[in-house]
C-alpha positions as CSV (number, residue, x, y, z in Angstrom):
1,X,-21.7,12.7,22.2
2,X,-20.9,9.8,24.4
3,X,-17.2,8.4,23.9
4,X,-16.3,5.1,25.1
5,X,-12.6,3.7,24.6
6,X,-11.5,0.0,24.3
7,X,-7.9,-0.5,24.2
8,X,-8.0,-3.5,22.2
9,X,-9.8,-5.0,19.5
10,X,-11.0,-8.1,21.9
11,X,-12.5,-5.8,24.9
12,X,-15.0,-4.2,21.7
13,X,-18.5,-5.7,23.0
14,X,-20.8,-7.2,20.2
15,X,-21.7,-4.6,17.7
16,X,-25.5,-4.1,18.3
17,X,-28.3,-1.7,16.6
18,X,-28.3,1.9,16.9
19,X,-31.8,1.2,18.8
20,X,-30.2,-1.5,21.1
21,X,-27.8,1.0,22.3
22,X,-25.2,0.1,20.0
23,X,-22.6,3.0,18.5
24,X,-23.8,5.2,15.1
25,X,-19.8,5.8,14.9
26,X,-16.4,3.7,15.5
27,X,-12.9,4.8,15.6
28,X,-10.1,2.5,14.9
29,X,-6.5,3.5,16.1
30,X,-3.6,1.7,15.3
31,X,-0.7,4.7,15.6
32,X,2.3,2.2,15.1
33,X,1.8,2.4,12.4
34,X,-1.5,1.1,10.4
35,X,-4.0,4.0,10.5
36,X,-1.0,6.4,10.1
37,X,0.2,4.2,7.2
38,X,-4.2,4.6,5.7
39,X,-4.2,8.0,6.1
40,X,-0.7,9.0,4.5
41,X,-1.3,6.3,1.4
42,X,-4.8,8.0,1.0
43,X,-3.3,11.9,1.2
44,X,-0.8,10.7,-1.5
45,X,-3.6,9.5,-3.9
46,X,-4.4,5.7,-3.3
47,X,-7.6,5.1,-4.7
48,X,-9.0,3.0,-1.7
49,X,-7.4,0.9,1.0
50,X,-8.7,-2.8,1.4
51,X,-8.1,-4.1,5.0
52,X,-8.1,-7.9,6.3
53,X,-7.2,-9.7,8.9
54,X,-6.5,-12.7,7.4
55,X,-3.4,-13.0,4.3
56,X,-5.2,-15.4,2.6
57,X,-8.8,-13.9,2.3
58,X,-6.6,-10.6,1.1
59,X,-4.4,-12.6,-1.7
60,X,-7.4,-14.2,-2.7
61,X,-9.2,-10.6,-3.1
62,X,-5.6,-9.1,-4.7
63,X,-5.7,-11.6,-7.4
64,X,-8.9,-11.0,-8.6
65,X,-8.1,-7.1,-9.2
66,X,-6.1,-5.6,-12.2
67,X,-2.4,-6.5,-11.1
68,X,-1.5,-2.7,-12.7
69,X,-4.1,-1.1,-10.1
70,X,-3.0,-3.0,-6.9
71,X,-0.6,-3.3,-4.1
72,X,-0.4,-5.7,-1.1
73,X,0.8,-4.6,2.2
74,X,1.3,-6.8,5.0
75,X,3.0,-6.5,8.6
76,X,3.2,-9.5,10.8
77,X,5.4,-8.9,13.9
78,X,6.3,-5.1,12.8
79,X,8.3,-6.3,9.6
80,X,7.1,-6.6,6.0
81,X,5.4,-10.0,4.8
82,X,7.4,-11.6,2.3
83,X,6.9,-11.2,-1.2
84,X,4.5,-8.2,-0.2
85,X,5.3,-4.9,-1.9
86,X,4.6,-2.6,1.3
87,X,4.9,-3.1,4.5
88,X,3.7,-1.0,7.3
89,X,5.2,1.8,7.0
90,X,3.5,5.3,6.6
91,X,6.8,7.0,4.9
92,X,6.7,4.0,2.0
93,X,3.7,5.2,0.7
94,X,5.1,7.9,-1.7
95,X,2.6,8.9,-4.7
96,X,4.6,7.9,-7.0
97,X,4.2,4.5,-6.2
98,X,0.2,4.4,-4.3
99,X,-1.3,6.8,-6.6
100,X,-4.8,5.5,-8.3
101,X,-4.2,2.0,-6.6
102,X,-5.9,-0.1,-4.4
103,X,-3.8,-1.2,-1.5
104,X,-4.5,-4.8,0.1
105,X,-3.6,-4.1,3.8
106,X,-3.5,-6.8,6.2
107,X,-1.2,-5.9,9.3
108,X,-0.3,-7.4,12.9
109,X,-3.6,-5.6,15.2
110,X,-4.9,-3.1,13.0
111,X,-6.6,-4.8,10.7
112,X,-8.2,-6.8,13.1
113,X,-9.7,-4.3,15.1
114,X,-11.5,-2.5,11.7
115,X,-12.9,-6.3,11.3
116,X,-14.3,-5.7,15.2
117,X,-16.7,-2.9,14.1
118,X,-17.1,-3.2,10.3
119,X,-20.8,-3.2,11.0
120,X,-21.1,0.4,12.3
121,X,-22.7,2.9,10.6
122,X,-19.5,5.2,10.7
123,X,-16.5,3.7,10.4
124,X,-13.6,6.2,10.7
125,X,-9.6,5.4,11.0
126,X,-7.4,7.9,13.1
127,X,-3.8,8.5,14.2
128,X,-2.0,11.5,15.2
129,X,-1.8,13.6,12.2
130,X,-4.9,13.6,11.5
131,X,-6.9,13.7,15.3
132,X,-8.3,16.9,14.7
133,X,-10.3,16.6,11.3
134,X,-11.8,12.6,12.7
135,X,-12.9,14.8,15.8
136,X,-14.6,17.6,13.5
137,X,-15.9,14.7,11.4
138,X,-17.4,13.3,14.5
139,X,-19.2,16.8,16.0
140,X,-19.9,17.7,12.2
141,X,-22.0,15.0,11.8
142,X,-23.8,14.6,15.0
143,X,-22.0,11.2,16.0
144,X,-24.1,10.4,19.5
145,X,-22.4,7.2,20.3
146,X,-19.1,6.7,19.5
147,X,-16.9,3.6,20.2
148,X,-12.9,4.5,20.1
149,X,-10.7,0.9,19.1
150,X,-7.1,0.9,19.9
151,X,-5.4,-2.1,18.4
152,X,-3.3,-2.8,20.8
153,X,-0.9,-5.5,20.5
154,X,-2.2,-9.1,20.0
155,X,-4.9,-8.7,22.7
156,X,-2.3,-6.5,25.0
157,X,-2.5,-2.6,25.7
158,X,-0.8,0.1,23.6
159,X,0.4,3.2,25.0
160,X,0.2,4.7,22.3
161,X,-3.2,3.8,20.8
162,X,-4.6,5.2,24.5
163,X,-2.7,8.4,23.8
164,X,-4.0,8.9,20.2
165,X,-7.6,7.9,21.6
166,X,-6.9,11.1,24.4
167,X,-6.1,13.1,21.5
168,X,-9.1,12.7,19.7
169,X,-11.4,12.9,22.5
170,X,-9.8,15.9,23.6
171,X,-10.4,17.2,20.4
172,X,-13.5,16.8,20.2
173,X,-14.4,18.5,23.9
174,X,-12.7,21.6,22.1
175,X,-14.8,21.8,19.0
176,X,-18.5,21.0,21.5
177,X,-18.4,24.4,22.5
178,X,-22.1,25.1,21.8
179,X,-24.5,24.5,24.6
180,X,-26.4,22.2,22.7
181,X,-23.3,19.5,21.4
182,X,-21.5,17.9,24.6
183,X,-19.0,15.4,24.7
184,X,-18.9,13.0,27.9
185,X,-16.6,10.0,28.7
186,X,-18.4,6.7,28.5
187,X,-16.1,4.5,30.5
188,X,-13.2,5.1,32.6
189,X,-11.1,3.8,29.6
190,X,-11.9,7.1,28.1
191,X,-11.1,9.2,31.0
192,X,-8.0,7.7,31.6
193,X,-7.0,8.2,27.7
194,X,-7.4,12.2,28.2
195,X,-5.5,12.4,31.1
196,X,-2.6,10.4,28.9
197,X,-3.2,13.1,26.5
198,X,-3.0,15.8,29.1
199,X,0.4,14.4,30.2
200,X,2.1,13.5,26.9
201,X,0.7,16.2,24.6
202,X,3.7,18.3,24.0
203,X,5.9,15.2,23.7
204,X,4.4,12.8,21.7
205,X,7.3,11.3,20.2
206,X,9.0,10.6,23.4
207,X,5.8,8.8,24.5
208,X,5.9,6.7,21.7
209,X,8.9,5.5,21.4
210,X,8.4,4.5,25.8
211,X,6.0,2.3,24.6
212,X,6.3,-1.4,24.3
213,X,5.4,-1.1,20.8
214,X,7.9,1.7,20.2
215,X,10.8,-0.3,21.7
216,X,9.7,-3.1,19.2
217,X,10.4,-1.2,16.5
218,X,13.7,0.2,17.5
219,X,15.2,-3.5,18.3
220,X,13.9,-4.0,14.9
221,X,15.8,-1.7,13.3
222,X,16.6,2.3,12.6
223,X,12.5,3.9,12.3
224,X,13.6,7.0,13.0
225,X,11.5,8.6,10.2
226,X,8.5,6.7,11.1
227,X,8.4,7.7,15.0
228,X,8.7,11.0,13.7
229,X,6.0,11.1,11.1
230,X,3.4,8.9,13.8
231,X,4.1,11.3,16.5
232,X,3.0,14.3,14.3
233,X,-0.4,15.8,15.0
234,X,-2.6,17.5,12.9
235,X,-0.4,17.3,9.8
236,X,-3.7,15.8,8.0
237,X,-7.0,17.0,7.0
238,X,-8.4,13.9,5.7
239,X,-10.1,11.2,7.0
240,X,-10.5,7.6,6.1
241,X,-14.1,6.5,6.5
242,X,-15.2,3.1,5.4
243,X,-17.4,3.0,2.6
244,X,-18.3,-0.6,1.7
245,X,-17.1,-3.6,4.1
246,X,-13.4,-3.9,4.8
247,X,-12.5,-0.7,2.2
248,X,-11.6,2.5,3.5
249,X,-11.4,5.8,1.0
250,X,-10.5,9.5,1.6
251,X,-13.6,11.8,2.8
């Protein structure tokens, strides 16, 4: 397995065919907070998450599903959109309140970058909690060229999306133990990711609320809950995997 990191959505090179070198598998990261916001809204029973970049193509695509079976979530400079009933936040997402709906997500960077690789074969979401099971998905399945997408933060780097990509990468090297399955850097992007990891690994929080990003949200307001639940790995087993263009379910 060949892993290449990009650390924003605009660095992601034109999506080509398998045969033209091109990945079989993508993985988008957006830890504060998006793909730790799809994962948690999944685990708690949402039927399917709907992402866009754009807020009109999504209330256009809200209003044509059954108002009783949807939600619409949008983030635009790390607060709720107005009139939205979610934000970005992966605590809001009870059961009580996702279970058996569709949630229209359109967020700040996040979203974007899914729209980046929507045409891979595998399209996979990850964060924190749940870096271990994406990086069993990946070896499980015999994922040979794999593209890792931090969002970033409109077209800048994210600490934390580099950390999360170390995590998974790392990950995966553990689970590659047979002779047969290895897992190699593709870029130095990649490299310099893991040794993130290496440094931050026991202190993930901490790391996370350094960031730019991190120090965003806390001018922005008490997210004390959220740092905690974003900086929490392996809490999840599932994995949110793309299974028609833009809509990401549980597998």
């Amino acid at each position: 397995m060949l892993l290449s990191y990009f650390h924003t959505s605009e660095c992601v090179p034109p999506v080509t065919s398998i045969a033209e070198g091109g990945p079989d598998a993508a993985v988008v990261i957006d830890v504060l907070r998006a793909t730790t916001t799809i994962a948690w809204s999944l685990k708690n029973g949402a039927e399917a998450i709907q992402a866009f970049a754009d807020l009109t193509e999504l209330n256009t695509a809200a209003a044509a599903w059954p108002a009783e079976h949807r939600l619409k979530a949008g983030e635009r400079g790390g607060k709720r959109v107005e009139g939205y009933d979610l934000g970005n936040s992966p605590l809001a997402v009870v059961p009580k309140l996702v279970a058996g709906k569709r949630i229209f997500m359109s967020t700040t960077n996040g979203t974007r970058s899914l729209a980046a690789v929507q045409a891979v074969p595998q399209l996979l979401t990850a964060c924190l909690p749940n870096r271990s099971a994406v990086a069993r998905r990946l070896v499980e399945t015999g994922a040979e060229r794999v593209w890792i997408v931090g969002s970033g933060w409109e077209g800048d780097y994210s600490l934390e999306d580099s950390l999360a990509a170390g995590a998974v990468a790392s990950a995966a090297m553990e689970m590659a133990v047979a002779p047969h399955v290895g897992v190699r850097c593709g870029n130095d992007e990649m490299l310099a990711a893991l040794a993130l990891w290496q440094q931050w690994r026991h202190d993930t929080e901490t790391c996370l609320r350094a960031a730019s990003h991190g120090q965003r949200l806390i001018g922005l307001g008490n997210h004390d809950e959220d740092f905690a639940c974003c900086a929490a790995v392996d809490t999840l087993t599932i994995v949110p995997r793309q299974s028609a263009p833009g809509v990401l379910e549980a597998s």
